[in-house]
N, C-alpha and C positions, 0 to 999 in steps of 0.2 A: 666154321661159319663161312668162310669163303668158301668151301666148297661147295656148300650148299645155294650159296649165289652159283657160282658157275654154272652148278645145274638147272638152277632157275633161269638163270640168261639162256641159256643152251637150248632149254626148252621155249622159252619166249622167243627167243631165231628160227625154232621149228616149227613154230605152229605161225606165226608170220608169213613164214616163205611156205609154208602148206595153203596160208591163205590167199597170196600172191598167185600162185598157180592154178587154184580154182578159178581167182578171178581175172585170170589172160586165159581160160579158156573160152568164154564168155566171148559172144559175137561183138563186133564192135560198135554196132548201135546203143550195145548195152553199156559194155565198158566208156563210152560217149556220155551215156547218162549218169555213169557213176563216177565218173569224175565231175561234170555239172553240179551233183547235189554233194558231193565232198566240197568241191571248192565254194561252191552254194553255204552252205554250211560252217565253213571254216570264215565266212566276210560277214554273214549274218550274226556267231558269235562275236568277232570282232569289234564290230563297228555298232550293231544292235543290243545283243543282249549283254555283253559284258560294261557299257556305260550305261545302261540302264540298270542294272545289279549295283555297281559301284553308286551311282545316282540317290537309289536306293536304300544303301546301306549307311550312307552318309548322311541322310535326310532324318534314320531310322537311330542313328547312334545318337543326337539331339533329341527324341521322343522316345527313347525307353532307357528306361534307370542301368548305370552301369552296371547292377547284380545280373541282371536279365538279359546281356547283351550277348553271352557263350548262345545262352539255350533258342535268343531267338534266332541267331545263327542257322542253329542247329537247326528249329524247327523250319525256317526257309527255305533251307536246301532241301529238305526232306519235302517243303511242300511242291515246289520247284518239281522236282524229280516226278511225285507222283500227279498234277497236271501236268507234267509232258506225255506220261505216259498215257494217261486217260484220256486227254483232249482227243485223241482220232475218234472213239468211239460215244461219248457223253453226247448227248442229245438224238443221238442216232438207231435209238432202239428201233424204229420202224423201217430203215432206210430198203433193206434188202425184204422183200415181200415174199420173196421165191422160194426163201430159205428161213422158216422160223428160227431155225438152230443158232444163227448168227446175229449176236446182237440180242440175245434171248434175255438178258440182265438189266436189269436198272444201275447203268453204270456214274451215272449222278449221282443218286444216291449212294455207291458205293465210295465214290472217292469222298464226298461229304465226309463219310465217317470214316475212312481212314484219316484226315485231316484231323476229325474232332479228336481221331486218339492221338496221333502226330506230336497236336496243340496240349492235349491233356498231358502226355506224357511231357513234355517241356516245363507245363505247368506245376505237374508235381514235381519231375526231378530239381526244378529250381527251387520250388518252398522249402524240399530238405537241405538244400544246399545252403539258403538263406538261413534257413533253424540249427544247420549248424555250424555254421558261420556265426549266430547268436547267441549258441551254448558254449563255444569254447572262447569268447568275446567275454561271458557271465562270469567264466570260470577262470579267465586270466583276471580279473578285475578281483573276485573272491580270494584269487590267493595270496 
């Protein structure tokens, strides 16, 4: 088992410093800009989105029943992830004129219903969670 760390660390040091090197090739307006939105980045979660999340989850953990608290977790971050990823493009299906090919999707629609399954699946993993949390509740009380 430690070996198999080692190689995993070993690899994680190489492919680092392989990314390192691509990015000191990079002209220094660029490398200028890329620490901007790193450090950009690293104060906005900070100070923005991490007391806003905690704000959140605090507000969240008073409004939903303690059984449902892993799943909505779960489904938050999940929803979390896929609007950050869809936001650049959602609303924007006309934007580029030039180019049909881009932006060719109803990307609205699409994260909608990633969401509904997201949620669905939240919804159901926790009904069997609770039903079996209820069967073996039935069946300690039966014996």
């Amino acid at each position: 088992m430690i070996a198999i760390r080692i190689i995993l660390l070993g690899l994680g040091i190489a492919a680092g410093a392989y990314g390192v090197a691509l990015l000191l090739e990079q002209n220094p307006a660029d490398l200028r800009s890329v620490v901007i939105w790193f450090a950009g980045g690293i104060l906005v979660h900070d100070f923005v989105f991490a007391p806003v999340c905690a704000a959140l989850g605090a507000g969240a953990r008073r409004l939903v029943p303690r059984g449902w608290w892993a799943g909505t977790v779960y489904g938050s971050v999940c929803s979390v992830a896929l609007i950050a990823v869809a936001l650049p493009v959602v609303g924007r299906e006309h934007a580029v004129t030039t180019n049909e090919t881009v932006l060719d999707r109803p990307y609205a629609l699409g994260l909608i219903a990633a969401l509904a399954v997201v949620w669905g699946a939240v919804a159901f993993i926790t009904g069997l969670d609770h039903r079996r949390v209820r069967v073996a509740r039935r069946n300690r009380i039966d014996s």
